[in-house]
C-alpha positions as CSV (number, residue, x, y, z in Angstrom):
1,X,21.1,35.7,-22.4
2,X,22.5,35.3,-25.7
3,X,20.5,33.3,-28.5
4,X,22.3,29.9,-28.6
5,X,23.9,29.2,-32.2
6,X,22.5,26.6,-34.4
7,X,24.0,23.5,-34.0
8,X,25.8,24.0,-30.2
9,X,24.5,24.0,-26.7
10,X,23.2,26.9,-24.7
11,X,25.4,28.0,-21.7
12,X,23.2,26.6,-19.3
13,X,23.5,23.5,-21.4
14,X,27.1,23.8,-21.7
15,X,27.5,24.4,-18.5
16,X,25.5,21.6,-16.9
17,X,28.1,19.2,-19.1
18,X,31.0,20.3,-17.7
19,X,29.9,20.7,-14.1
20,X,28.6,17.4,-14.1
21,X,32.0,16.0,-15.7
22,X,33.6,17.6,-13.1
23,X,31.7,15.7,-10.3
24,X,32.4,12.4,-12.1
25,X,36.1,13.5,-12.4
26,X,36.5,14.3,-8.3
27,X,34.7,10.9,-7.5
28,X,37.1,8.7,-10.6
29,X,40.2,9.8,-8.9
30,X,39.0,9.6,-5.4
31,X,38.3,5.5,-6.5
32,X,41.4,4.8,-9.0
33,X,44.6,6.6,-7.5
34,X,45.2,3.6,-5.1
35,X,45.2,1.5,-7.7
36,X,49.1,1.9,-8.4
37,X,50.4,1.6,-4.9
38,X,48.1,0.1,-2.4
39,X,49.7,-3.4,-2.9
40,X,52.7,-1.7,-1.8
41,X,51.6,0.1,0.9
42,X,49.2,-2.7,2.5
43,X,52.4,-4.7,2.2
44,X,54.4,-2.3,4.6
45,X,51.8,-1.2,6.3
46,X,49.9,-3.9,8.3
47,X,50.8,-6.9,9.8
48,X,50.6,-10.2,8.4
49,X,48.0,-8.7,5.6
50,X,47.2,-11.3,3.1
51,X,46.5,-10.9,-0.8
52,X,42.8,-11.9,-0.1
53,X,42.3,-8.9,2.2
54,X,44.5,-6.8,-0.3
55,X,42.7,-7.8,-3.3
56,X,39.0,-7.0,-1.0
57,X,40.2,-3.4,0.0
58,X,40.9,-2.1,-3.6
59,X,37.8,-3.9,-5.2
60,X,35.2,-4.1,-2.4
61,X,34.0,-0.4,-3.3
62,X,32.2,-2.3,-6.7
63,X,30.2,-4.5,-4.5
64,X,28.8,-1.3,-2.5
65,X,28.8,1.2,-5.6
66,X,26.5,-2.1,-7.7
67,X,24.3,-2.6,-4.8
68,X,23.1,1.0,-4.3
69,X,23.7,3.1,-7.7
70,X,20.1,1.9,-8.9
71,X,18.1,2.7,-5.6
72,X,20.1,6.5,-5.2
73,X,18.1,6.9,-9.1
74,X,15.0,6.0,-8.0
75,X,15.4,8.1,-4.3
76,X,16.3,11.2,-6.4
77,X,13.4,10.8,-8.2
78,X,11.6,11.4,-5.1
79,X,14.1,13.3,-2.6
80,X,15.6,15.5,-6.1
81,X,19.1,14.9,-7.5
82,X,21.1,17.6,-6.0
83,X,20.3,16.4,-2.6
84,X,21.0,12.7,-3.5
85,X,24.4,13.8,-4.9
86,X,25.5,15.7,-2.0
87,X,24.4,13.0,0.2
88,X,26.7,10.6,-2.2
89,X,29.9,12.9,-2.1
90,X,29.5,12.9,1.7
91,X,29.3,9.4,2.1
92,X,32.7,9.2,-0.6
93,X,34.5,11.7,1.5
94,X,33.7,10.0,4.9
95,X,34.9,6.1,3.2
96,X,37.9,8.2,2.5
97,X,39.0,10.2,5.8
98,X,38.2,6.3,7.3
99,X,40.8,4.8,4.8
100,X,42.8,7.4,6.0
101,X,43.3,6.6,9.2
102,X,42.7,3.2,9.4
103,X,45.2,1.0,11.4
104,X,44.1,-2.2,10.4
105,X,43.7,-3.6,6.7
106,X,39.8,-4.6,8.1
107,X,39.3,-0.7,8.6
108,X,40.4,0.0,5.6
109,X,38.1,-2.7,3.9
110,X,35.5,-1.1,5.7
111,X,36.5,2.3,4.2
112,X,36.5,1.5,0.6
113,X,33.3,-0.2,1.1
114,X,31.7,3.2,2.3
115,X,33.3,4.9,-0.6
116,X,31.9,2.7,-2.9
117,X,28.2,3.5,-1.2
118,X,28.7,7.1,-2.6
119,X,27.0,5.5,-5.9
120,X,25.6,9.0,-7.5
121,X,26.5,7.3,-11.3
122,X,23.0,6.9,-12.5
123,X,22.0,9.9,-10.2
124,X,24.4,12.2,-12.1
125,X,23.5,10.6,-15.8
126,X,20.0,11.6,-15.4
127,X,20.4,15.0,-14.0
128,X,22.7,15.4,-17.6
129,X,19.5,13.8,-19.2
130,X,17.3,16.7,-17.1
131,X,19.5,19.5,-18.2
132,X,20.3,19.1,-21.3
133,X,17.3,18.9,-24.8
134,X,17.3,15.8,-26.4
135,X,19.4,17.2,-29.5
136,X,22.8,17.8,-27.8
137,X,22.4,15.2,-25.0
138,X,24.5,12.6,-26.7
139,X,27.4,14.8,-27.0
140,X,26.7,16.2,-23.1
141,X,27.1,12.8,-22.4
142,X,30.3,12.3,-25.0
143,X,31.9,15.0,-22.7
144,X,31.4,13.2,-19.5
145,X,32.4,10.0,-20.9
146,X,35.7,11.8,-22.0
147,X,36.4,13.0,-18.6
148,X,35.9,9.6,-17.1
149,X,38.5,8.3,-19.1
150,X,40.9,11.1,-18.5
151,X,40.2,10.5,-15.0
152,X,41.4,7.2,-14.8
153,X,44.5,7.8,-16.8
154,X,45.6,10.8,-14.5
155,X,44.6,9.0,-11.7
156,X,47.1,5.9,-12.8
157,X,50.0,8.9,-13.0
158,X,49.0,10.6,-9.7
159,X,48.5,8.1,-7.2
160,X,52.4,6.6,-7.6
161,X,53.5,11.1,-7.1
162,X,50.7,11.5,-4.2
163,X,52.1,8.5,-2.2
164,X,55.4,9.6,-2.5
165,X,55.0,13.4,-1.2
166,X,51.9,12.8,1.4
167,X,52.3,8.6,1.5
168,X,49.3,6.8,1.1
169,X,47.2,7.8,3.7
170,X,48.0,11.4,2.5
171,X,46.8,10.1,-1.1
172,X,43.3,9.5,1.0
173,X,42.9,13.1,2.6
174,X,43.5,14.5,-0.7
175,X,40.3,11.7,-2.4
176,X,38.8,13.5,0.7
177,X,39.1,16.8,-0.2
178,X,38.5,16.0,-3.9
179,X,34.8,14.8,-2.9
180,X,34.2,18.4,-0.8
181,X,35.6,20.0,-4.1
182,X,32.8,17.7,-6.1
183,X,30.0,19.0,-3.7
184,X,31.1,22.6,-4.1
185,X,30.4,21.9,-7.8
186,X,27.5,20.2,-7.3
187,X,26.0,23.6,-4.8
188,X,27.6,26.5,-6.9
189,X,28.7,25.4,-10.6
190,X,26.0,22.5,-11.4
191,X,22.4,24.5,-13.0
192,X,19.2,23.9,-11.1
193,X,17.1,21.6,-12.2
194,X,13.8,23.8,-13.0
195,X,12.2,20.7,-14.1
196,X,13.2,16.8,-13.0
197,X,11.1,14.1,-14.5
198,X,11.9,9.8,-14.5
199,X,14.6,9.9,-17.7
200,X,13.9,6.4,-19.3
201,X,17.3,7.1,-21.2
202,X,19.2,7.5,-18.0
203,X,17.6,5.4,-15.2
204,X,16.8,2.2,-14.7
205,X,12.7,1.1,-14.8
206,X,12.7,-1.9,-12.4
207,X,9.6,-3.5,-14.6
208,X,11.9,-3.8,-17.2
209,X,14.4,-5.9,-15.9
210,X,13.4,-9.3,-16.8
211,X,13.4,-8.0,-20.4
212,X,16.6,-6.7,-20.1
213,X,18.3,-9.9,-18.0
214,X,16.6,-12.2,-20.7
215,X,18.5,-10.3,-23.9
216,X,21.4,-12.7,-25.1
217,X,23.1,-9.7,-26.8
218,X,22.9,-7.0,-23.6
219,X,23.6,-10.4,-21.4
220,X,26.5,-10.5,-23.9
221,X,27.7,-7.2,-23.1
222,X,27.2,-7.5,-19.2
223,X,29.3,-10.4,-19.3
224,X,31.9,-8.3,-21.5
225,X,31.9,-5.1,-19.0
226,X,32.0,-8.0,-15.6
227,X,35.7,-10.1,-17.4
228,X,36.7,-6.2,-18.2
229,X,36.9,-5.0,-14.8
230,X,37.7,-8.1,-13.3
231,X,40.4,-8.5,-14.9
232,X,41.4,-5.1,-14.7
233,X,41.5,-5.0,-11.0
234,X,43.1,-8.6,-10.4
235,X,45.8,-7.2,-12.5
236,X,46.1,-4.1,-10.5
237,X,46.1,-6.4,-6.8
238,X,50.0,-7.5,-7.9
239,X,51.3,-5.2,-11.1
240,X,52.7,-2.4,-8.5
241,X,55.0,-5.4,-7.0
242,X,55.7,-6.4,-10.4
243,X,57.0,-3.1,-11.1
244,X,59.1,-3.0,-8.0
245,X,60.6,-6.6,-8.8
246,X,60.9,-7.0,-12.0
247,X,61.4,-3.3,-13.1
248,X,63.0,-2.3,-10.2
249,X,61.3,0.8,-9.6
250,X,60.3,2.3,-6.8
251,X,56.6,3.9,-5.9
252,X,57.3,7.0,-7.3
253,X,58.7,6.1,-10.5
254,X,55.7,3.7,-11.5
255,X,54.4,6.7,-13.2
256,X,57.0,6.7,-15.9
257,X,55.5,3.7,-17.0
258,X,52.0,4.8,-16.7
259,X,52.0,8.2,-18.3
260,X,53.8,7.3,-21.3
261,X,51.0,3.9,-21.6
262,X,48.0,5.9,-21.2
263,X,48.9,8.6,-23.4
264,X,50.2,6.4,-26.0
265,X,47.1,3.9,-26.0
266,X,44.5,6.4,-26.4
267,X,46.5,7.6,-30.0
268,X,46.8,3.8,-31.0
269,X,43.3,3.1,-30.5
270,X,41.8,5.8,-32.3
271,X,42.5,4.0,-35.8
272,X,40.4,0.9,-34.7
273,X,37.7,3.2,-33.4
274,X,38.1,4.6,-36.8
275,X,37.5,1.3,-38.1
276,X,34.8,0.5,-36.0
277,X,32.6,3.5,-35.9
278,X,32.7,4.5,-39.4
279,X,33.7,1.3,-41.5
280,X,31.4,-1.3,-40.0
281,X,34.1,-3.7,-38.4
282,X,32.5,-3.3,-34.5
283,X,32.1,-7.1,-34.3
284,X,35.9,-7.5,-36.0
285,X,37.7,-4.8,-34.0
286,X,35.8,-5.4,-30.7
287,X,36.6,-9.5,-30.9
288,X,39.7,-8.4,-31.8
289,X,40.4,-6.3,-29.1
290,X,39.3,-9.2,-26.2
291,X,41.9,-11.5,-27.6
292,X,44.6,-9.3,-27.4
293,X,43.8,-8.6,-23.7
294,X,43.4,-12.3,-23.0
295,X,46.8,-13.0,-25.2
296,X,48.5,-10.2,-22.5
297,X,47.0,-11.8,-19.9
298,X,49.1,-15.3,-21.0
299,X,52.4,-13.6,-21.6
300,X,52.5,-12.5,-18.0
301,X,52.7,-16.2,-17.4
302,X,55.8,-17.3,-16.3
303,X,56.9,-14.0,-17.6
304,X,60.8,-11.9,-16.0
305,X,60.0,-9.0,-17.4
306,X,62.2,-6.5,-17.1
307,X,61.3,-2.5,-17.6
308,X,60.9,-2.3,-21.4
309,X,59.0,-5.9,-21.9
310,X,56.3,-4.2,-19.0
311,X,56.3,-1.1,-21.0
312,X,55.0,-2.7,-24.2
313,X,53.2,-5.6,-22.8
314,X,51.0,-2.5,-20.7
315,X,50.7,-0.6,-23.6
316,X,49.3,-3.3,-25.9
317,X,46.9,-3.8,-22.8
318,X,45.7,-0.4,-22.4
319,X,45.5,0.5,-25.9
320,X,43.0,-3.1,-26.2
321,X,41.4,-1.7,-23.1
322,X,40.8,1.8,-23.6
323,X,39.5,0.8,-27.3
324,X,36.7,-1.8,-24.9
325,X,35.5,0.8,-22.5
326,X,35.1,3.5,-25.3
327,X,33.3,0.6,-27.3
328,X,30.9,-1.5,-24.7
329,X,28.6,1.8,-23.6
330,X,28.0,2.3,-27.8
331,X,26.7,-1.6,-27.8
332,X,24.7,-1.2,-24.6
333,X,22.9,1.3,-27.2
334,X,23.2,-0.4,-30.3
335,X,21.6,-3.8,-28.7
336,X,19.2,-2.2,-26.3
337,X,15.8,-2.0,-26.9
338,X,14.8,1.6,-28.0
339,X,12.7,2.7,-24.1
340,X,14.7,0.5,-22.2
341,X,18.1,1.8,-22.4
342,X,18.3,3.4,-18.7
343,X,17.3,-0.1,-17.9
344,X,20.0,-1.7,-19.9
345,X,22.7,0.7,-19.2
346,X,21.6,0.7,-15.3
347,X,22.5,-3.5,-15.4
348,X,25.6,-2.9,-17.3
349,X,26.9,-0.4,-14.7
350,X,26.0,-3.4,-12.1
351,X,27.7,-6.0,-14.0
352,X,30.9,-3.5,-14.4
353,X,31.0,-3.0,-10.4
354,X,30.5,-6.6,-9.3
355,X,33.2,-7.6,-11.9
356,X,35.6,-5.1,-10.0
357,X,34.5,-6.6,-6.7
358,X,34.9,-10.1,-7.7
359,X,38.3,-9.7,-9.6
360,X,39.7,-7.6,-6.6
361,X,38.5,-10.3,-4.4
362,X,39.8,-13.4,-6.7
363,X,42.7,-11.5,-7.8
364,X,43.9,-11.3,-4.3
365,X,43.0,-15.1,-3.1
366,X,45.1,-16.3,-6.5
367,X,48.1,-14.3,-5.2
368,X,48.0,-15.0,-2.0
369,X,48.2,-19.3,-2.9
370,X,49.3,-19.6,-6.0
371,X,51.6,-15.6,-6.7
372,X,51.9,-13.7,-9.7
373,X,51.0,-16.2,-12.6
374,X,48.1,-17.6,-10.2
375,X,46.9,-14.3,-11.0
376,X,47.4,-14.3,-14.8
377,X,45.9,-17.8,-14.8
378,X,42.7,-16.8,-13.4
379,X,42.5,-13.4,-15.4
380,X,43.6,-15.9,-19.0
381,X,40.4,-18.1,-17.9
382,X,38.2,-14.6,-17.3
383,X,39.2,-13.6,-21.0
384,X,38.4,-16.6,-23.2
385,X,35.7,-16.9,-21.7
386,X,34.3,-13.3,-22.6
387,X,36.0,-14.3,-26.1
388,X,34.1,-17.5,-26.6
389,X,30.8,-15.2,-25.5
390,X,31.4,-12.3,-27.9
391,X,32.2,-14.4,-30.6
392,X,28.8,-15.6,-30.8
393,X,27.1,-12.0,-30.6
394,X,25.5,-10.7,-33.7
395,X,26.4,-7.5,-35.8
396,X,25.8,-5.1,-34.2
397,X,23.7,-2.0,-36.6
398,X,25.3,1.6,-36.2
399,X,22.3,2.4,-34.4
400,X,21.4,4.8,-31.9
401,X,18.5,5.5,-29.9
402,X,16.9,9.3,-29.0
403,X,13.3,10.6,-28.3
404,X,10.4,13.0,-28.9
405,X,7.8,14.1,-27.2
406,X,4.6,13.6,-29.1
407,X,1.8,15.2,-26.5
408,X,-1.1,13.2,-25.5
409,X,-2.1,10.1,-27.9
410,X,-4.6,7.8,-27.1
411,X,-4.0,4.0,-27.0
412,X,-5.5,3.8,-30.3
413,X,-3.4,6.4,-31.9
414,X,-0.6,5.0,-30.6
415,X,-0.2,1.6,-32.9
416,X,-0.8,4.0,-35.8
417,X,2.1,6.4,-34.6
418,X,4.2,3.7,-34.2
419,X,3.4,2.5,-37.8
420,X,3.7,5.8,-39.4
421,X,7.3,5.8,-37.7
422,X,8.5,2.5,-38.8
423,X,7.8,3.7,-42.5
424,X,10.1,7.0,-41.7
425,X,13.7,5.6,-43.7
426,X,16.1,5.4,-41.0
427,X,14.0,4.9,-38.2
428,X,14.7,0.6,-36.9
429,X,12.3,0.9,-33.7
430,X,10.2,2.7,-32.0
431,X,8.1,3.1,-28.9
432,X,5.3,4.6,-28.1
433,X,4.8,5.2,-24.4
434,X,1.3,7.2,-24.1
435,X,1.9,7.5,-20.0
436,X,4.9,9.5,-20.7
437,X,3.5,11.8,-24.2
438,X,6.9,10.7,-25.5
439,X,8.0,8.0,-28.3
440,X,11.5,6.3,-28.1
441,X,13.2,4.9,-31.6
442,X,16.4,3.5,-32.9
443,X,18.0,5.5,-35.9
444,X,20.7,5.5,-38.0
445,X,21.5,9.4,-37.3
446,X,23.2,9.2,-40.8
447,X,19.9,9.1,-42.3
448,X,17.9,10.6,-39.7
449,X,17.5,14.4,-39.6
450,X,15.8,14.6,-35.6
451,X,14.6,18.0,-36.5
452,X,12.6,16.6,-40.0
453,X,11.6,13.8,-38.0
454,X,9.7,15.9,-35.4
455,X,8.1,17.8,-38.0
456,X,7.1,14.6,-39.3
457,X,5.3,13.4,-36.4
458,X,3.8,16.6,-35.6
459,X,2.2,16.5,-39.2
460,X,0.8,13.3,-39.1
461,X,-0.7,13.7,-36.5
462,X,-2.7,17.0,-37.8
């Protein structure tokens, strides 16, 4: 095996990343390509559906996925992660060949529920955090985060083609076959994991969670990820019959508006992230960004629009909600406390899920009584309040948080450590956990060197 160069991953490294993006791809599409067309198909489909039981069946798969993601962590702890993951993908494919030939809208509820009990997430996120040193495990993650969001945009694009060569159901023999391709990776492409231990900055430590549920900032941020999704998937319960009645189009053309969108808002954000990242403006950009979804949100009210007014009024939604998603996992980190983030991110993921569930749910019961701008009413009142809430937030410090192991201290080394650490320029926090041999911190890795900081440690404690 060749000697890794400085600064880059080892193969093994490199390939855990991608294999494990992979997975999260197969499982993304499998969930989000019936996003564009179920409406439609539910519609035609079964007899005297309602938007309630419309809105259920493309959101219920949060309620399932927020219920279990934090016990599959803690089982693959015990029972190991491959085996949780395979377990996960099976349980995703069998939701799937259900959806696919259910004959009733209830079977297919019951279908996207089981999908959504595939909940590997967290699972998958520590076996990164087992694969991968400390040094390059932000950007292992930065590569998984990427695919995710590819996922969902290619999903938008191929759901509206799928249905329109295989139909719908067809679209759910394909999600099936997508999760046998994700266990494939998971038996043949994924490395094994020589060495699994409890990853604090991946899983969630179920003594921490009053701290975390008592944080006005993270509570903040939960909040934030909940309106996000909610509103996403209310939207999503009656945009594909938008399309069809107010654009016109057909199924299969609903991808000319999404490709062009998705493509397009992922350029136009990447000046704010600019702006956000580097300049200092998160608070400004991120506030921003919330009331420009929750002034979309108004304009469908009442709105005839026909295929060009859609077009922009998408794109100024995606572009606001890309620029969210990319920003809420970096405040999750900037706010969290420096051993708590599993934790933190773990109730995040929760919060995200439920708000799918609920806003599926919602989004289906406004249709159903009160149509389209019942829906846009519901999903205005879901954005200012996540306005009023983030308006209040603090700065948030360009902060992140990593760790070292620093062997075995004793309980009265460690407030000394911890001390010593504090006085390091750079460093904002840090933990000392003695049961673990490890110490957690917040940096600014603009002045942090973790290489000089290790040395630093190991020296004074010679």
């Amino acid at each position: 095996m060749s000697i890794p160069e400085p600064n880059s991953m080892s193969p093994l490294e490199r390939r855990a990343a991608f294999s494990i993006a992979g997975i999260f791809s197969t499982r993304m599409l499998g969930l989000f390509m019936i996003f564009p067309v179920f409406a439609l198909f539910a519609q035609s489909e079964f007899d005297a559906v309602t938007g309630t039981q419309i809105g259920i069946a493309i959101g219920i798969y949060g309620l399932t996925q927020a219920l279990l993601q934090i016990p599959y962590g803690m089982l693959s702890d015990r029972f190991g992660r491959k085996p949780l993951i395979l377990f996960g993908m099976f349980i995703f494919m069998l939701g799937s060949i259900i959806c696919a030939m259910a004959d009733s809208i209830e079977m297919m509820i019951i279908g996207r529920a089981i999908q959504g009990m595939g909940a590997i997430a967290a699972v998958l996120m520590a076996s990164v955090a087992d694969l991968v040193t400390e040094k390059y495990r932000l950007r292992a993650m930065s590569i998984v985060g990427m695919t995710i969001g590819l996922s969902f945009t290619l999903s938008l694009v191929a759901g509206p083609i799928l249905a329109a060569w295989f139909g719908v159901r067809g679209i759910f023999w394909v999600i099936a076959l997508l999760a046998l391709i994700g266990m494939v990776l998971v038996l043949f492409a994924m490395p094994k994991i020589e060495r699994q231990s409890f990853q604090r900055e991946a899983e969630a430590d179920p003594s921490q969670f009053k701290a975390i549920l008592s944080h006005p900032q993270l509570l903040r941020l939960d909040l934030g990820v909940f309106a996000l999704h909610a509103i996403l998937t209310a939207m999503f319960v009656v945009m594909p019959l938008i399309l069809r009645d107010s654009a016109g189009l057909d199924s299969l053309q609903h991808w000319h508006i999404y490709l062009p969108v998705m493509l397009l808002s992922f350029v136009l954000m990447v000046p704010f992230i600019i702006q956000a990242e580097s300049r200092g403006r998160m608070k400004q950009v991120f506030v921003g960004a919330i009331a420009v979804i929750t002034v979309v949100q108004i304009l469908m009210i009442e709105t005839q629009a026909g295929f060009w007014s859609l077009f922009f009024i998408l794109l100024i939604f995606f572009t606001a909600f890309n620029l969210l998603e990319a920003s809420l996992p970096s405040l999750v980190v900037k706010q969290s406390p420096a051993d708590k983030k599993g934790t933190a991110s773990g109730v995040y993921s929760t919060s995200q899920f439920i708000g799918a569930a609920i806003g599926g749910a919602l989004g289906g019961y406004f249709y159903h009584h009160y149509g389209y701008n019942g829906v846009f009413v519901l999903t205005t009142v879901l954005g200012v309040l996540w306005l009023l809430a983030a308006a209040t937030m603090e700065k948030p410090m360009p902060l992140s948080i990593a760790s070292v192991p620093v062997g075995e201290v004793t309980d009265e080394e460690v407030a000394e450590l911890q001390a010593k650490l504090m006085a390091y320029d750079g460093v904002y926090e840090a933990v000392i956990r003695s049961d673990e041999q490890r110490a957690y911190f917040k940096v600014d890795r603009k002045v942090v060197d973790e290489e000089a900081l290790i040395d630093y440690i190991e020296q004074s404690r010679a």
